[in-house]
Each structure stands twice: as structure tokens, then as C-alpha cells.
C-alpha positions as CSV (number, residue, x, y, z in Angstrom):
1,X,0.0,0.0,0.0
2,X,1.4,3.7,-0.4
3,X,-0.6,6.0,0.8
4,X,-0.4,10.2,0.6
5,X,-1.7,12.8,3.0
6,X,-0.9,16.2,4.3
7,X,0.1,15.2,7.9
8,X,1.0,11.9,9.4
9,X,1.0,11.6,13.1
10,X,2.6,8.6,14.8
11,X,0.9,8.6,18.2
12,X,-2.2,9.0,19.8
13,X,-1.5,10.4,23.0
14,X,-2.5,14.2,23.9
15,X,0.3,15.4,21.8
16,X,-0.7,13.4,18.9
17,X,-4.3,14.1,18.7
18,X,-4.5,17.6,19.8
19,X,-1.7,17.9,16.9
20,X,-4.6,16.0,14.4
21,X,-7.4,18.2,15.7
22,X,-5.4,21.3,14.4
23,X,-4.0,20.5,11.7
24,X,-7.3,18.6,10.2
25,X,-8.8,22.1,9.7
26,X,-5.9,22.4,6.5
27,X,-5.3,19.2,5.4
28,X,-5.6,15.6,5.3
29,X,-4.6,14.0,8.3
30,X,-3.7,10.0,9.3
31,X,-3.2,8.9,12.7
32,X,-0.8,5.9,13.2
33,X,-1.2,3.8,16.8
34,X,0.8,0.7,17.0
35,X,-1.9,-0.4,20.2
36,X,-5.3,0.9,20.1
37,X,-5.9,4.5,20.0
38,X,-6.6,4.7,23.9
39,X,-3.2,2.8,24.5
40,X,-1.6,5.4,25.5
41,X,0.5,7.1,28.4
42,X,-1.8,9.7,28.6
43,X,-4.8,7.3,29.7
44,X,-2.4,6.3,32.8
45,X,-1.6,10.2,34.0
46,X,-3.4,10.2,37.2
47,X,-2.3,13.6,38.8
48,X,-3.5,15.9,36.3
49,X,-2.3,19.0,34.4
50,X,-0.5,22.0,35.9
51,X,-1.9,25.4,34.7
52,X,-2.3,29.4,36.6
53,X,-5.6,29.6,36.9
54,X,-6.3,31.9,40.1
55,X,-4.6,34.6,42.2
56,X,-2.1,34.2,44.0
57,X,-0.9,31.7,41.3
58,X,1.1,33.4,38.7
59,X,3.2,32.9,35.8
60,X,6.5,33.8,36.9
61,X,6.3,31.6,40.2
62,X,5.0,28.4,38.2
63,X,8.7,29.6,35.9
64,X,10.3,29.5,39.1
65,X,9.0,26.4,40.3
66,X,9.8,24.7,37.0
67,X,13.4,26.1,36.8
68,X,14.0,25.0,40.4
69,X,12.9,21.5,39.8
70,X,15.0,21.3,36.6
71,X,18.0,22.0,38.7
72,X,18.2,25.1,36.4
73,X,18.9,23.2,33.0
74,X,15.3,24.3,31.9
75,X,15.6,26.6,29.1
76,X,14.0,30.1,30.7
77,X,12.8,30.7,27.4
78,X,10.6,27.4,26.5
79,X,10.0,27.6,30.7
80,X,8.4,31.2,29.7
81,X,6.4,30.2,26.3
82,X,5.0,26.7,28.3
83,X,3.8,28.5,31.5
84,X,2.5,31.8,29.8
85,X,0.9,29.6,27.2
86,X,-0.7,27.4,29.9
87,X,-4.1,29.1,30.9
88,X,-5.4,29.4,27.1
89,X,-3.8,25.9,26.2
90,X,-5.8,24.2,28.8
91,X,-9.1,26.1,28.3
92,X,-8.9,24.8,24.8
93,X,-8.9,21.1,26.6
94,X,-12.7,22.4,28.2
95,X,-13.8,23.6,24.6
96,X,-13.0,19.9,23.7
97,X,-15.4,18.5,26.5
98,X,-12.8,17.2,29.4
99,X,-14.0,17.3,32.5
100,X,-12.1,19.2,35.3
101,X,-13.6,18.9,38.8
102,X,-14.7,21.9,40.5
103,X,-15.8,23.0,44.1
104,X,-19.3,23.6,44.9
105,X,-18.8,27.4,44.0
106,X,-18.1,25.9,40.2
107,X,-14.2,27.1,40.4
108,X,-11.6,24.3,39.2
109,X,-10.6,22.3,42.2
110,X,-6.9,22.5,41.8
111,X,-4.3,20.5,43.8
112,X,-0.5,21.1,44.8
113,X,1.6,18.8,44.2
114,X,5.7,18.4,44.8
115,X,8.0,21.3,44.0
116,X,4.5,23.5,43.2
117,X,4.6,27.0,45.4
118,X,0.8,27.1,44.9
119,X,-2.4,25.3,44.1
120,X,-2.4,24.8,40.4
121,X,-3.4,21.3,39.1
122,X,-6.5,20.2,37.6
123,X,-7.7,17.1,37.6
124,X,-10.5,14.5,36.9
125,X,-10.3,12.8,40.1
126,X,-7.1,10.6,39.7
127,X,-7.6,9.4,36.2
128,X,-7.1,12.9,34.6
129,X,-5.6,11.4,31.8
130,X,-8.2,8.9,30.8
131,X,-10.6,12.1,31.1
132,X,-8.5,14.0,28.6
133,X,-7.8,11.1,26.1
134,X,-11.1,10.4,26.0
135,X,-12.6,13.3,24.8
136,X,-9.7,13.7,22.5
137,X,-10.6,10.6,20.8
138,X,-14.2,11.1,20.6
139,X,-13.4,14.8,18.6
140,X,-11.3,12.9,16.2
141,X,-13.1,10.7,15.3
142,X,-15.8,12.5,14.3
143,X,-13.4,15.3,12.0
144,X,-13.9,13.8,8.3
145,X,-10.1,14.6,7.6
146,X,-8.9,12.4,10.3
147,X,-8.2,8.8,9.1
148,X,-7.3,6.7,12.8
149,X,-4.8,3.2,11.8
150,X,-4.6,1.7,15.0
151,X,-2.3,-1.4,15.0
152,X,-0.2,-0.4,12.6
153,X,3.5,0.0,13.8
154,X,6.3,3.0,12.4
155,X,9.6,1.3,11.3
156,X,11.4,3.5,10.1
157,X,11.1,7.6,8.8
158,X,11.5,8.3,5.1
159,X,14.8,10.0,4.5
160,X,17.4,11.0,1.7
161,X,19.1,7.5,3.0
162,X,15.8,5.8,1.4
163,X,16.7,7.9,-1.7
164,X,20.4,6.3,-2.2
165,X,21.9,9.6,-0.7
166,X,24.6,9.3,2.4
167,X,23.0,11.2,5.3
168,X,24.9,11.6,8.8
169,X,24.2,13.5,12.2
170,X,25.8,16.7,10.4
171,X,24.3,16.4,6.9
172,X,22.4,19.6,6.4
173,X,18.8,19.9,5.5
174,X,17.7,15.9,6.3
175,X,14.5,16.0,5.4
176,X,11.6,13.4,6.1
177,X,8.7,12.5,3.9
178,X,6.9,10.0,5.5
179,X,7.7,6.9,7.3
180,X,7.1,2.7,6.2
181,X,4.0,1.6,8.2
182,X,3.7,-2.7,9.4
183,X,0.4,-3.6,9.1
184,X,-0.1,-7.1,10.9
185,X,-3.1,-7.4,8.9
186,X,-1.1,-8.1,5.6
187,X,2.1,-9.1,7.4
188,X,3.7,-6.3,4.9
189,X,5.3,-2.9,5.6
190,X,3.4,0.1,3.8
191,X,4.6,3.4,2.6
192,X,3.1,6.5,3.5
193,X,3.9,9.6,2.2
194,X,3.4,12.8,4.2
195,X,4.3,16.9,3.8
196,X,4.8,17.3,7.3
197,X,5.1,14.5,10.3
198,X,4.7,14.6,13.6
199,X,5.8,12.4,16.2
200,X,4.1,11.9,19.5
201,X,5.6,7.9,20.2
202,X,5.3,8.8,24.3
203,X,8.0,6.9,26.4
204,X,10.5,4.8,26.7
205,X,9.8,3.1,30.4
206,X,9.6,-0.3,29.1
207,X,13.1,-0.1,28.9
208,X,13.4,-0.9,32.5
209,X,11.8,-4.0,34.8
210,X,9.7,-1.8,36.8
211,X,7.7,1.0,35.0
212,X,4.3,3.0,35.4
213,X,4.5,3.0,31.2
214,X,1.9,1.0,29.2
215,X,4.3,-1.8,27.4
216,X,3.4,0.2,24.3
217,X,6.1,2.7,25.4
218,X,9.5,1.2,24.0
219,X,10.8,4.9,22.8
220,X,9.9,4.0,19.3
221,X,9.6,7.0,18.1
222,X,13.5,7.9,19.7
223,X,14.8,5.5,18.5
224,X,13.5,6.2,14.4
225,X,15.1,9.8,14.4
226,X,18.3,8.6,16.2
227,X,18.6,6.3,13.1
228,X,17.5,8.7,11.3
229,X,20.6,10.7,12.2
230,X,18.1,13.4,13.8
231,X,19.5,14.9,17.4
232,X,18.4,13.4,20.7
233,X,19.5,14.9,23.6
234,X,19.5,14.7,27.3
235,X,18.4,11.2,27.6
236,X,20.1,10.5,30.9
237,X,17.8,12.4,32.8
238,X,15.2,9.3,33.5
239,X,12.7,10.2,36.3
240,X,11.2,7.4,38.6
241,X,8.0,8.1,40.1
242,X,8.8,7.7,44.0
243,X,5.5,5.7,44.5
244,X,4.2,2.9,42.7
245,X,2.4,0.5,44.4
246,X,4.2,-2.4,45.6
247,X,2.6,-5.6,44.5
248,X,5.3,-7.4,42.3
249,X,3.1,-9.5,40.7
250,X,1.5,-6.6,38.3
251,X,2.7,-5.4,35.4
252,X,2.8,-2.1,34.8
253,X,3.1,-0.9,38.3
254,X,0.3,1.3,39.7
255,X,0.8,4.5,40.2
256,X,0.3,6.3,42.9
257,X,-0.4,9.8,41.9
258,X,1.9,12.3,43.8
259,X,-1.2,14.5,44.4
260,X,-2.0,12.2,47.4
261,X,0.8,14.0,49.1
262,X,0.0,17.1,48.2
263,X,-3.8,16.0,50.2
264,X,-1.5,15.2,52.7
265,X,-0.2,11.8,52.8
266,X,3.1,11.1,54.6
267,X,6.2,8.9,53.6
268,X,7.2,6.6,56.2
269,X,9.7,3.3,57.0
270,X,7.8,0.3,58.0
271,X,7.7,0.9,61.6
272,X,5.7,4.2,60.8
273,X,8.2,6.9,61.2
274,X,8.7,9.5,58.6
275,X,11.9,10.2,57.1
276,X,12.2,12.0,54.0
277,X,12.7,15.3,56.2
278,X,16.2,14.1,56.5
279,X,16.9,14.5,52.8
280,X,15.0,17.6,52.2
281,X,13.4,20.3,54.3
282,X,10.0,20.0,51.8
283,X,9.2,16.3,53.0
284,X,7.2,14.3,51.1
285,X,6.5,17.1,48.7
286,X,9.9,17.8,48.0
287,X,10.5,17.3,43.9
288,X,10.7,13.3,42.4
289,X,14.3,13.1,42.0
290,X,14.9,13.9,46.1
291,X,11.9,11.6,46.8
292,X,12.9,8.9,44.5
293,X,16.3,9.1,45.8
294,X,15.6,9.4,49.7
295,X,13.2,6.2,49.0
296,X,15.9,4.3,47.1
297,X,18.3,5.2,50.1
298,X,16.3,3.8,52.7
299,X,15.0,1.4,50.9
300,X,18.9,0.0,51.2
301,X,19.5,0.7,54.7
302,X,16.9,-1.3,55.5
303,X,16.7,-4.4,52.9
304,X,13.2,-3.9,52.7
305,X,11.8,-4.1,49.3
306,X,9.6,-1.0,49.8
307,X,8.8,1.8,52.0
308,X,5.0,3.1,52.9
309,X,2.8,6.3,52.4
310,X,0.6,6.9,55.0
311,X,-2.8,8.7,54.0
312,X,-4.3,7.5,57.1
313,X,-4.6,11.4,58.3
314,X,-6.2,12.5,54.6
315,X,-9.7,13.7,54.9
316,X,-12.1,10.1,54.2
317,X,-14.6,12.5,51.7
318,X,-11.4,13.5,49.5
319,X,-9.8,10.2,49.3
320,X,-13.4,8.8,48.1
321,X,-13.7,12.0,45.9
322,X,-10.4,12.5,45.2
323,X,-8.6,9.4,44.4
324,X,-11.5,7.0,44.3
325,X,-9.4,4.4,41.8
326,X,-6.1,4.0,44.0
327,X,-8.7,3.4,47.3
328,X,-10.4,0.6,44.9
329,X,-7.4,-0.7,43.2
330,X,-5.6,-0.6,47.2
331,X,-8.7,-2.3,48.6
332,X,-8.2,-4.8,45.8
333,X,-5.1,-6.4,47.1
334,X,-6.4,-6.0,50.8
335,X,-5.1,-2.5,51.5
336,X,-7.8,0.2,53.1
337,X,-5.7,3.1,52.9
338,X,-8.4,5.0,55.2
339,X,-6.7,2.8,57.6
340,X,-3.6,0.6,56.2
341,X,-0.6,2.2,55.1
342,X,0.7,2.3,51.5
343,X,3.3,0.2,50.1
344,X,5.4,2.2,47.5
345,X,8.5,2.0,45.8
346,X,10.2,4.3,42.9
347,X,9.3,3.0,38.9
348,X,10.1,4.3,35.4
349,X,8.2,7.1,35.0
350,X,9.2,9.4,32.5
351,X,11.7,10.7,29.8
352,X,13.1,14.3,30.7
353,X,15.2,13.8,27.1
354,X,14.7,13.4,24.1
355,X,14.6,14.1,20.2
356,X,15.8,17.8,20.5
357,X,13.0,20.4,19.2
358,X,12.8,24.7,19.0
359,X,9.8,26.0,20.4
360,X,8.1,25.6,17.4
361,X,8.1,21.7,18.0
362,X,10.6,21.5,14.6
363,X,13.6,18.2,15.2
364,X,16.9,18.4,13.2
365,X,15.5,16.6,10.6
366,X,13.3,19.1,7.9
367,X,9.0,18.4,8.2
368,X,9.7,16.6,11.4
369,X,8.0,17.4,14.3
370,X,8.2,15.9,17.8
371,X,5.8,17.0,20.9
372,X,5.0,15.0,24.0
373,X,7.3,12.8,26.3
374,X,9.3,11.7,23.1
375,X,10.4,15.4,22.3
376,X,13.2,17.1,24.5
377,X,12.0,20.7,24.5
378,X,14.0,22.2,27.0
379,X,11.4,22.2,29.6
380,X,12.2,20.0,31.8
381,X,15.9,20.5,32.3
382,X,17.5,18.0,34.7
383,X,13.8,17.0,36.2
384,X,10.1,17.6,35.6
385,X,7.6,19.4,37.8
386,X,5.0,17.1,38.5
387,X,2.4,17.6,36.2
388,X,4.0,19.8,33.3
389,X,4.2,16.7,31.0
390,X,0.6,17.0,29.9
391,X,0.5,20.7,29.5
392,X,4.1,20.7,27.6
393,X,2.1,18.5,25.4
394,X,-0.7,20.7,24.4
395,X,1.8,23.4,24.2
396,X,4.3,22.3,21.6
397,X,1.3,20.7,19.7
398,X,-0.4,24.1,18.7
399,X,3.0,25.5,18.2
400,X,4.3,22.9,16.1
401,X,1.0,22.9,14.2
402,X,1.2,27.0,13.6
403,X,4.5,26.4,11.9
404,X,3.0,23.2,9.8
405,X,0.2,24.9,8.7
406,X,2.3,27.5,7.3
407,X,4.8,25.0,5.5
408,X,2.7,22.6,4.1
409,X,0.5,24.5,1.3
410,X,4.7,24.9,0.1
411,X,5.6,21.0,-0.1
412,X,5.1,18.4,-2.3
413,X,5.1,14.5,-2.0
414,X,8.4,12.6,-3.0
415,X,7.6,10.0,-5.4
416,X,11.3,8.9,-5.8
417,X,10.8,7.4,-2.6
418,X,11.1,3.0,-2.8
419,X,8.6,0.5,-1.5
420,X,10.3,-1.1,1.8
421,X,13.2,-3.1,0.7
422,X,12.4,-7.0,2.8
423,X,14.5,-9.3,0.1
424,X,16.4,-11.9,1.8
425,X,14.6,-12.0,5.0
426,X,13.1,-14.9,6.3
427,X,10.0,-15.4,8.9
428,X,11.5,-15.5,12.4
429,X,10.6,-18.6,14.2
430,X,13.6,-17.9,17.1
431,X,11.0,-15.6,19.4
432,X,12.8,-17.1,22.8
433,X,15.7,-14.9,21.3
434,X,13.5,-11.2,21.1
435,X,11.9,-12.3,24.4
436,X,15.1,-13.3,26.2
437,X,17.0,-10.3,25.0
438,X,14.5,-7.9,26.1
439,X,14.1,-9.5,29.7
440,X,18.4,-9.1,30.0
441,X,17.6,-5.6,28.8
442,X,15.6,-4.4,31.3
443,X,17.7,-6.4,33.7
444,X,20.6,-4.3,32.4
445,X,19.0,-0.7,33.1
446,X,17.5,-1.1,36.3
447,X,20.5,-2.6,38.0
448,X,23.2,-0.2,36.2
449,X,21.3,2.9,34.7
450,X,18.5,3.3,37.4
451,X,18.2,5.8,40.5
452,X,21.7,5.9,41.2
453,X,24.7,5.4,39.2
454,X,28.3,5.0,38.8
455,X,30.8,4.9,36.0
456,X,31.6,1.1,36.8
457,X,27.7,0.6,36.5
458,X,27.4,2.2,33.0
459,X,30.2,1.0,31.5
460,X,29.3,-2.8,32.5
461,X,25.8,-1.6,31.4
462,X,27.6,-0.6,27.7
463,X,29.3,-3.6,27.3
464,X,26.9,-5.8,27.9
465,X,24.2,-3.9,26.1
466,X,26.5,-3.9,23.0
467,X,26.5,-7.7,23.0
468,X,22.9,-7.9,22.6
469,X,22.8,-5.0,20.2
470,X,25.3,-6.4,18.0
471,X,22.7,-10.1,18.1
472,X,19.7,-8.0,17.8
473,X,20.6,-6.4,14.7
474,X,22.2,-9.4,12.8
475,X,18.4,-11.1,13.8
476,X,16.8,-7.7,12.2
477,X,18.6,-8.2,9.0
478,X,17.6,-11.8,8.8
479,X,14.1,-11.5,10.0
480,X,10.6,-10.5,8.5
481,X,9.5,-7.5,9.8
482,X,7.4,-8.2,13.4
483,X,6.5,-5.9,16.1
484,X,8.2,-7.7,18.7
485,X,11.6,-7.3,16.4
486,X,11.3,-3.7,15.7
487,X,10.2,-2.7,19.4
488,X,13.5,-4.5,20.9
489,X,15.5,-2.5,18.6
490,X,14.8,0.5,19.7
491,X,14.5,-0.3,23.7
492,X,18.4,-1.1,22.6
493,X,18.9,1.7,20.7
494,X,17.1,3.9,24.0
495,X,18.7,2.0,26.2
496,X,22.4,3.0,24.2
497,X,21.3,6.3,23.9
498,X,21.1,6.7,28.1
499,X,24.0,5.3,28.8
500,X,26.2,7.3,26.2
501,X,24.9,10.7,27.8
502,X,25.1,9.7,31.5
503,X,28.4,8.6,30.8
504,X,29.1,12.0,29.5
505,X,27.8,14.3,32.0
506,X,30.6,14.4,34.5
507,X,28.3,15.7,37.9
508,X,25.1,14.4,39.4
509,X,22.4,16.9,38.1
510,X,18.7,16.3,39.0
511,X,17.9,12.9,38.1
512,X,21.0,11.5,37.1
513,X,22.9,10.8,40.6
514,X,26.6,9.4,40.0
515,X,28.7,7.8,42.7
516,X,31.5,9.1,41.6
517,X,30.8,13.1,40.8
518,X,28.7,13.6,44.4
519,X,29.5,17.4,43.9
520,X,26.3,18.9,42.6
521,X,24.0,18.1,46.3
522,X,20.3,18.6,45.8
523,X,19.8,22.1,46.1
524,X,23.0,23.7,45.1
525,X,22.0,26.7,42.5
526,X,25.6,26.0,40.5
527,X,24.9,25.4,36.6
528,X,26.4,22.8,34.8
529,X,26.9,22.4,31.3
530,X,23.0,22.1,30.2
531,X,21.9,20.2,27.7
């Protein structure tokens, strides 16, 4: 099949679709979801999405508050666009239906969460992001120029490499014109031809043993522009939620939303006393990195495989209004958190890096676009603010679709390009090798490239990595395109990407911590050498 249209999206998170919902009113539009369309990150963000809303919120302390928690690596000037875009960004969410609670007096309920100065977060209960993607789906699919392919998987992006010409990391003027599409239905890969592409792949958690992240989220999306010879950058920078639920028999973890803190819920060892006041003088509200940390810290101390969050002192009306899904999913495992403490313990969260954009959401790479978790913006810095994933998101959409919209009535298609070359390649029968070699993957980050880290840890992580790299990609040459192929290359190709930047920034910085340059303490204003 080859297939033309104005705007290809790969990714049906918030980024993706609110990217489609724009950009349908000039052109043609196809959505590609390698899941379902509602398999997405988004439908797992819990918290909610940080926005000023009411005095005595304003714009330059939510800056502050984001700077701060990106140890000061945010760029100021993407900090300044994101938050001074954020009140008309998320009224644009309401205009699309979503839901946001509000008090009695019909004002949004907002909640504080970690490294937050003020009240600021809407939310649907805790399953904000279900609200949003929900709604989201419902408006595009009822736009007659948005065509939805759900189970269809990206390979690879259509470059000048497709067209027989050399293309490397400092080749100027890459461009991209589509990407190849697997379809399991025909068991073939499909060409589709686009002006302008956007990608919104999500995250890259899967990449470690213990993640928050749908599976879906194997940094696909990463991974094609590395290839690609587009620019990724600070990819070291890996937050871990501090508290997932403990219950090792589940797959993804749980989350459980930092927002509970912010109603009050207290960390605490087993035996009930609280201790994250040692680490930082904000407690359990101090930002993820310091939590995450403290927890991992303890968590050694000790031996035990956890430590607790007590919510036993939170209001019974807001836990029942508030987080009504994590008292069910608790009480469904025998916890009753009105009266039982929590058991938590840090997971794979979310991607601080990423492929490098400009604030109009434009890569390296020419008609490439990148917005949500998969694009490094320069928000984030070193560490995110709790909730200013989702709002980054909506952002970088409608700025990356301003520019789009401009660009595209100036393009045409490139018919030059060839159907996907699979001569040669036979049908893999050797799965116990992808599923193996994905298992010793994940094995790999969390034990060398997790919470804390050391240069003996990454480079026995890089040489072992490079092993399975070198296996995986002599299987890829061999093999018939699948899914599970494709995804394990890029979790290695993610997974390489990590290591290589922690190994080159020579300080611990926000959420990379290294044994070995302790200099940088949380808290210390210094700047490094940013991203």
C-alpha cells in the first residue's frame, strides 16, 4: 500500500491528537497507533495537568517552580512560552469536552503537588488522563479529515538514506517524507507519504523492569530519528515516580499519583516513622528526583523491598472524591488506605530527554516534528515538575502545528521514494531470542542505569548492552518484519542512547545521581553544562 496525505501523526497520546485536531482544519490528516488508540501514556496520567488559573498563582512563580525543579537546566525561554501559554492551552482542553472537577462554588478544584509553590493542578479525580484522552478521541473521530490506523507499527522515517543519498548526524537539510507503516493485517510494511510528520511515540519506560508505562512505550519514536541521524538529547535524565504500588506480581506498576501527598499523605519506614525530612526540608513534597532518591536510600538501609505512604490522616470525603481508583485498586489487594498504610516503591516514570525540538516543536531533521514525552523541549531540564508533562504537550502541539500549517501548502510529496526493501529475509521462528534479549535488557538498566549510578555501572551496562545490540541487529537483517523485532530495537537503541549521555555528564544533576561526581547536592544553584 502507499498511501499520501498532508500530515502523518505517529501517536495517539494528547500530543498526537490535539496535533490531528489542528492541523485537520488544513489538510488531510492520518493517525498511526501501533496499540489501540486509547493505549496510550496519557490514559495512565493520574495527577493531572498543571496550569495558573487563580490569584495568587502566577506565571513567573510556576517559571520559578519549574526552573527549580529542573535543577536550572530548563531553558528560561521554553519555561516562559509553556507556562504563559498554559491558561489558554488548557481552556482549549474544556472547549473539547474534558471534565475538570470543581468546588461547589463551580471554580476548578486544583491540587499542589511536589516542588508546586501554589495550588495549580486540575484534575478528573485521579484518572485525569483517561478524562483528557477520551474526549480527545471522541473529537477525532468525528473530523472527516482524520483517518485513525490503530495497530499499525512505524519502522522506520523516510529520508534522503531511502533515496540512495549518504546522510549523517551533520548532513544539512535531512529531510523526512513519510515513514514505512507494518500492518499485521497483511504481514507487509506500507509506505506513506506525508508533507509534514509529527511524532508523538510517548515513552520509553519499558526499557526498565519496573515502569508506570503502558508496554506500548518502547521509545519508538526515539529510537526512528536517532537512526535517522536526527539529534536526541538529554536522555540521561530518567525520572522514577517515587510511589508505585508495591505488588510485584503486576505489570505495569500502579501508580500512585503524587497528588495524594499534596492531600497530605506522609512517607514513612515500616515501623511508621517518617523520614524524608532528613533528605530535604519539603518532605514528602519535596520534587521526584529527592523523593525517589531518599526512598531508594532507605530502601537499602533497610533491605526492605519498599517503604509506605501513609494517607491514614487525609480527609475520608477527599480520598473517596479525590482518588476514588487507588482506594479501589488498594482495597483490591487487601489495602484500606483510610486505615492501612501504602506500600510504594520508585518506577520508570518518565523521559526528561529526548529528540531535541525549538519552540516551534521543529527536530533536526526538515517536516519533522516531535511533541510529548518523546520530544526534548528544553522544559524540563534535569527533572520535571510534577504535572508539566501534559500541559508541555498541548503546548508544543499548537506551536508545532502553527508552523505546519504555514509549511505545508509549500511542499510536495516525493515520489522517488522506494517500497520497503524485505528481500532476503526470512520469517523468524527464534522468538525465545526477542523475548530473552528484552528480559536481560531491562535487567541491564535497572541494576546499572536506574536511580543511582556510577561509572563502573554504566560501563558494564555498555558492554553488555553492546552484546545484545550487535545479536539483535544481525536477527533484524535476517528476520521479516514483526512488532516484537522492531520494538526490541529500539529499547536497545534507547537503552544505548542513556548510557552514552550519563556517561558524559561528568556531575550528578537532578535525576542523574553518580557515585562518583557527588558534587552537585540537591539544592546547590551551580549550573552545569545544560543540555
Amino acid at each position: 500500500m502507499r498511501k499520501k496525505v498532508d500530515f502523518l501523526v505517529i501517536g495517539s497520546g494528547i500530543a498526537g491528537l490535539c496535533f490531528a485536531l489542528k492541523a485537520a482544519n488544513y489538510g488531510k490528516v492520518c493517525v498511526v497507533t501501533k496499540a489501540k488508540i486509547d493505549d496510550t501514556a496519557t490514559k495512565y496520567a493520574q495527577g493531572g495537568i498543571a496550569a495558573v488559573i487563580y490569584h495568587p498563582d502566577t506565571y513567573e512563580k510556576h517559571i520559578e517552580d519549574t526552573m527549580v525543579a529542573g535543577d536550572e537546566l530548563s531553558d528560561r525561554h521554553i519555561v516562559e512560552i509553556t507556562i504563559r501559554e498554559s491558561t489558554k492551552r488548557v481552556m482549549e482542553l474544556v472547549e473539547w469536552g474534558v471534565n475538570f472537577d470543581k468546588t461547589k462554588s463551580g471554580k476548578f478544584a486544583l491540587a499542589k503537588e511536589g516542588g508546586h509553590s501554589e495550588f495549580r493542578v486540575l484534575h478528573h479525580k485521579d484518572i485525569t488522563g483517561m478524562e483528557i484522552e477520551q474526549k480527545l478521541i471522541l473529537a477525532a473521530q468525528k473530523h472527516h479529515n482524520i483517518e485513525i490506523l490503530e495497530e499499525q507499527l512505524a519502522v522506520e522515517f523516510i529520508t534522503q538514506h531511502h533515496l540512495g543519498v549518504n546522510v549523517n548526524r551533520r548532513t544539512p537539510d535531512k529531510t523526512c517524507y513519510g515513514a514505512y507503516i507494518y500492518s499485521p493485517d497483511s504481514q507487509r510494511v506500507n509506505t506513506i507519504l506525508s508533507k509534514i510528520t509529527m511524532v508523538a511515540t510517548g515513552g520509553i519506560g519499558s526499557i526498565y523492569s519496573n515502569t508506570t508505562n503502558p508496554p506500548v512505550a518502547t521509545g519508538d519514536g526515539i529510537a526512528m530519528v536517532y537512526r535517522a541521524k536526527g539529534n536526541v538529547r538529554g536522555m540521561e535524565f530518567v525520572q522514577f515516580h517515587p510511589t508505585s504500588l508495591y505488588n510485584p506480581k503486576e505489570s505495569p506498576s500502579f501508580l500512585i499519583t503524587e497528588a495524594l501527598r499534596g492531600a497530605g499523605a506522609i512517607l514513612k519506614d515500616k515501623y511508621g516513622s517518617p523520614f524524608m525530612n532528613k533528605y530535604d526540608h519539603r518532605g514528602s513534597l519535596a520534587p521526584r528526583d529527592i523523593v525517589a532518591r531518599a526512598i531508594d536510600t532507605e530502601m537499602k538501609i533497610s533491605g526492605d523491598e519498599c517503604v509506605f505512604l501513609d494517607a491514614t490522616e487525609v480527609n475520608n470525603n477527599e480520598i473517596f472524591n479525590h482518588f476514588p481508583n487507588i482506594y479501589a485498586k488498594c482495597l483490591s489487594i487487601g489495602i484500606d488506605i483510610t486505615k492501612d498504610m501504602i506500600p510504594v516503591v520508585p518506577a520508570a516514570h518518565y523521559s526528561c530527554g529526548g529528540i531535541a525540538t525549538d519552540e516551534w516543536g521543529r527536530t533536526s531533521i526538515l517536516n519533522l516534528y516531535a511533541a510529548g514525552e518523546c520530544a526534548s523541549t528544553g522544559l524540563h531540564g534535569a527533572n520535571r515538575l510534577a504535572s508539566n508533562s501534559l500541559l508541555e504537550a498541548l503546548v508544543f502541539a499548537h506551536r508545532a502545528c502553527i508552523k505546519a500549517v504555514e509549511n505545508v501548502k509549500n511542499l510536495d510529496f516525493c515520489d522517488a521514494v522506494p517500497k520497503w526493501d524485505s528481500e532476503g529475509t526470512v520469517m523468524n521462528e527464534e522468538m525465545v531470542l526477542i523475548t530473552s534479549s528484552k528480559k536481560e535488557l531491562q535487567t541491564i538498566m535497572s541494576n546499572y542505569v536506574g536511580i543511582v549510578r556510577s561509572n563502573l555501572r554504566l560501563q558494564r551496562a555498555f558492554d553488555r548492552l553492546a552484546i545484545i545490540y550487535r545479536e539483535t541487529e544481525d536477527l533484524y537483517k535476517k528476520s521479516i518484519i514483526s512488532p516484537e523485532i522492531c520494538e526490541l530495537r529500539n529499547m536497545i537503541n534507547v537503552g544505548y542512547i542513556i548510557i552514552k549521555n550519563a556517561m558524559e555528564r561528568h556531575e550528578s544533576r537532578g535525576l542523574h545521581y553518580s557515585l562518583d561526581y557527588p558534587g552537585h547536592k540537591d539544592g546547590d544553584e551551580s549550573v552545569g553544562d545544560g543540555l
